[in-house]
C-alpha positions as CSV (number, residue, x, y, z in Angstrom):
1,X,-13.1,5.4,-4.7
2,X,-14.8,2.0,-4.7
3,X,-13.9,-1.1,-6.7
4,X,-16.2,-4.0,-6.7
5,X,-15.0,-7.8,-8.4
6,X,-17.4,-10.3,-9.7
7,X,-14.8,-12.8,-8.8
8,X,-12.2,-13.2,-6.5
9,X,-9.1,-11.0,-6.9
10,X,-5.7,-10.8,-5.9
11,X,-4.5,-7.4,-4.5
12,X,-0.9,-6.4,-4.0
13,X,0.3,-3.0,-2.3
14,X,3.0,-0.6,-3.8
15,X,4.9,2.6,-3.7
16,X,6.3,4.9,-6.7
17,X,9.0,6.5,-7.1
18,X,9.4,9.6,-5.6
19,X,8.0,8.0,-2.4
20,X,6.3,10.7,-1.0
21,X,3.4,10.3,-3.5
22,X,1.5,7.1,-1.4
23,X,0.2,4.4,-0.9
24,X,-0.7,2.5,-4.7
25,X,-2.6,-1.0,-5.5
26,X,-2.2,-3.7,-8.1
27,X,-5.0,-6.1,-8.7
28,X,-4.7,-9.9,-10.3
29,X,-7.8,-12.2,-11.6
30,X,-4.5,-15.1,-11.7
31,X,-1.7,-14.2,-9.6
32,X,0.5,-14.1,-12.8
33,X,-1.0,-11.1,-14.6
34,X,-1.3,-7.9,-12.8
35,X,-2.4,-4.5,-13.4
36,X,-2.1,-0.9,-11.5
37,X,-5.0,0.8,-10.4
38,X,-4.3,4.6,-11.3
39,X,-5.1,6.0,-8.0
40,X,-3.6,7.4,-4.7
41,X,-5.1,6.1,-1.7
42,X,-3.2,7.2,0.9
43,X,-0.8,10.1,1.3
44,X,2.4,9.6,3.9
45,X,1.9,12.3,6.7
46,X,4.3,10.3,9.4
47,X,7.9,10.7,9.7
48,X,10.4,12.8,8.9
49,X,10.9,12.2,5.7
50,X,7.3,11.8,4.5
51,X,7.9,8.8,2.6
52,X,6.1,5.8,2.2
53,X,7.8,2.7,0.9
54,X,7.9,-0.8,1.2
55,X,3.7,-1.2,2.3
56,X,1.9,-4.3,3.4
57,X,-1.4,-5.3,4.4
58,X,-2.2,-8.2,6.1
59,X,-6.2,-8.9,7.5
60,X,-5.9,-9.8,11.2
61,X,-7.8,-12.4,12.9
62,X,-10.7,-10.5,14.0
63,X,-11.7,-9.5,10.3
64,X,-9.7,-5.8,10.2
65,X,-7.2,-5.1,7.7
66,X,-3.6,-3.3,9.0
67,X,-1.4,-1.4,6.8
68,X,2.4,-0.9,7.8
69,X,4.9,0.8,5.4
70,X,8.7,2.4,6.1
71,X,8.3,6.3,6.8
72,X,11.7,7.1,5.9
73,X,14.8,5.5,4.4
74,X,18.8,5.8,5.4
75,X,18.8,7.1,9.1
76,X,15.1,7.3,9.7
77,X,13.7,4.1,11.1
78,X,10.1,5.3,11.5
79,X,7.3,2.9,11.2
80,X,3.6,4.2,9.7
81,X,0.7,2.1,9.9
82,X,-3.3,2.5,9.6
């Protein structure tokens, strides 16, 4: 899956509800209008529950992008990240 703008573009990470279904993206020309992009792009494998909620991405200083996201909820305190 590729996805190429002709302008800058705003991107925002998500989850669904049941968790366990991964890793979803939003995109925004504006900041104030914002659509889903109707894809899975990653599957949770880590943690006992299998759940990934709560991502973020955040592009560190040498250019890389990092994902982290909660692996569990209640008593799990597992940490995934890519």
């Amino acid at each position: 899956f590729s996805c190429r703008a002709s302008k800058s573009v705003y991107l925002f990470t998500s989850f669904h509800e049941p968790a366990n279904e991964g890793l979803r993206f939003l995109y925004s020309y504006d900041a104030y209008h914002w659509k889903a992009i109707d894809h899975i792009f990653i599957k949770p494998e880590v943690g006992d529950a299998r759940i990934m909620r709560d991502p973020s991405i955040v592009q560190g200083p040498n250019g890389t992008y990092y994902l982290v996201w909660t692996t569990g909820w209640k008593n799990d305190k597992g940490i995934g990240y890519a």
